[in-house]
C-alpha positions, -999 to 999 in steps of 0.1 A, spaced: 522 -603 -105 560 -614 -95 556 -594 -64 527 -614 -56 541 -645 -63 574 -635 -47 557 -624 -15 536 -655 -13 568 -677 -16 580 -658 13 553 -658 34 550 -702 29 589 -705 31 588 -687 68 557 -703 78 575 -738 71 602 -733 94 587 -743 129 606 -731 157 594 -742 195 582 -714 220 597 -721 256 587 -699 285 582 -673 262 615 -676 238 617 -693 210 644 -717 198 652 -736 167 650 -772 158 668 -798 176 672 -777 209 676 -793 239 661 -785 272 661 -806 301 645 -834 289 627 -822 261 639 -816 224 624 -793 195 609 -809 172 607 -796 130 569 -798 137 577 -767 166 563 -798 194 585 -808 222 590 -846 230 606 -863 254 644 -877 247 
């Protein structure tokens, strides 16, 4: 049952760390490029 539960918490803590896919690479939040910046939500918006 830990391994479960340790597995799970994992799995939610990785999928809570949105990263932003740009011409096929991904970068991290707060990225800049060009104009655009990564947002936490994995979005990109204009500066």
């Amino acid at each position: 049952m830990k391994v479960l539960f340790l597995l799970a918490s994992v799995f939610f803590a990785s999928a809570t760390l949105a990263d932003c896919v740009y011409d096929g690479r991904s970068y991290p939040t707060g990225t800049i490029i060009g104009p655009f910046v990564c947002q936490p939500d994995g979005t990109w918006k204009k500066r």
